[in-house]
Every structure is written in structure tokens, then in C-alpha cells.
C-alpha positions in Angstrom: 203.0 233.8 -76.6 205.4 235.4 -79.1 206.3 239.0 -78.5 208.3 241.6 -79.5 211.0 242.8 -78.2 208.8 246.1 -76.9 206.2 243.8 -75.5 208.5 241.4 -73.5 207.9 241.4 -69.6 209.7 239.8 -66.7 209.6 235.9 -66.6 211.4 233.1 -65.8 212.2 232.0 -68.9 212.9 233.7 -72.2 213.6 232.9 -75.5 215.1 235.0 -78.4 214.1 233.3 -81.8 216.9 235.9 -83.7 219.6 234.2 -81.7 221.3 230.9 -81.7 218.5 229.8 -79.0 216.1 230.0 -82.2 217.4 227.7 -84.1 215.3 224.6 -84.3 217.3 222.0 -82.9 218.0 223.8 -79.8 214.3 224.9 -79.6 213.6 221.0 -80.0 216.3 219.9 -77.2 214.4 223.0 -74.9 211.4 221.0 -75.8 212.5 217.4 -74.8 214.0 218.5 -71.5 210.9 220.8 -70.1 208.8 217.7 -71.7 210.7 215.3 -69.5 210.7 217.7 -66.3 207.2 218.3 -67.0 206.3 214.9 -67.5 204.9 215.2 -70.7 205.6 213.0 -73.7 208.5 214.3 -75.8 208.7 211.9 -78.5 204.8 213.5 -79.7 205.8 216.9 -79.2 209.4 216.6 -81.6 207.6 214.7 -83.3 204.2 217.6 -84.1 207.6 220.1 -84.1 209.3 218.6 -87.1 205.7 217.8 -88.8 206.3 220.8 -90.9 208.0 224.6 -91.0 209.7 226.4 -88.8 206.9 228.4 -88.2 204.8 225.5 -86.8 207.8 224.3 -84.6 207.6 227.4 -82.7 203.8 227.4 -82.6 203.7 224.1 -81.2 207.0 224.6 -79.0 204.4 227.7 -77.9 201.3 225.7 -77.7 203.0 223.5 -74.7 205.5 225.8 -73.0 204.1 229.1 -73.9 202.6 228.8 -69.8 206.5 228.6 -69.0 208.4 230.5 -71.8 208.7 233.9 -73.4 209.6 233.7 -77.0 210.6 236.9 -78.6 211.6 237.9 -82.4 
């Protein structure tokens, strides 16, 4: 789920889009290694990632590691 900064709580792992980590090749290399650790395919997800904005690259970065990552604006 994306929060603000207010909102963010204690996890594992966290994400702050208005930092280098947001940029969308790193959020894309982020993707391909929980993919492969996960055992997920990552060609599909970069793949649905760079099928349009930056917006939907962090939605669907969100829609498979959102269980695993905070990402905050």
C-alpha cells in the first residue's frame, strides 16, 4: 500500500518513492530480485511495470510486493 510519510508503520521493508529508491529502474531491479527469491516470474512483472506510466509501475510493483514492501511518497 502507498502511504505517507505520517501513515508509515514498522516493516521489514520500506520504500521512499521521493528518493533515488523511486526511480523506476531501481524499483524494477527491487522487482526482479524479490520475483526471483519469491519465485515468481520476473520477466511478466517488468514487463506489466514498463506497460505504461510511472504511476502504473508502482501500482503493479504494489500489486505483487505490496504483502512485503512499504512504499511511501
Amino acid at each position: 500500500m502507498i502511504k505517507s510519510r505520517e501513515e508509515l508503520k514498522e516493516r521489514d521493508i520500506e520504500i521512499d518513492l521521493s528518493g533515488p529508491e523511486g526511480n523506476a529502474y531501481v524499483l524494477m531491479g527491487y522487482a526482479q530480485r524479490y520475483a526471483e527469491q519469491l519465485g515468481m516470474n520476473h520477466n511478466a512483472i517488468i514487463k506489466e511495470m514498463m506497460s505504461s506510466d510511472y504511476e502504473n509501475l508502482v501500482n503493479t510493483f504494489e500489486k505483487y510486493f505490496g504483502k512485503f514492501v512499504t512504499l511511501y511518497r
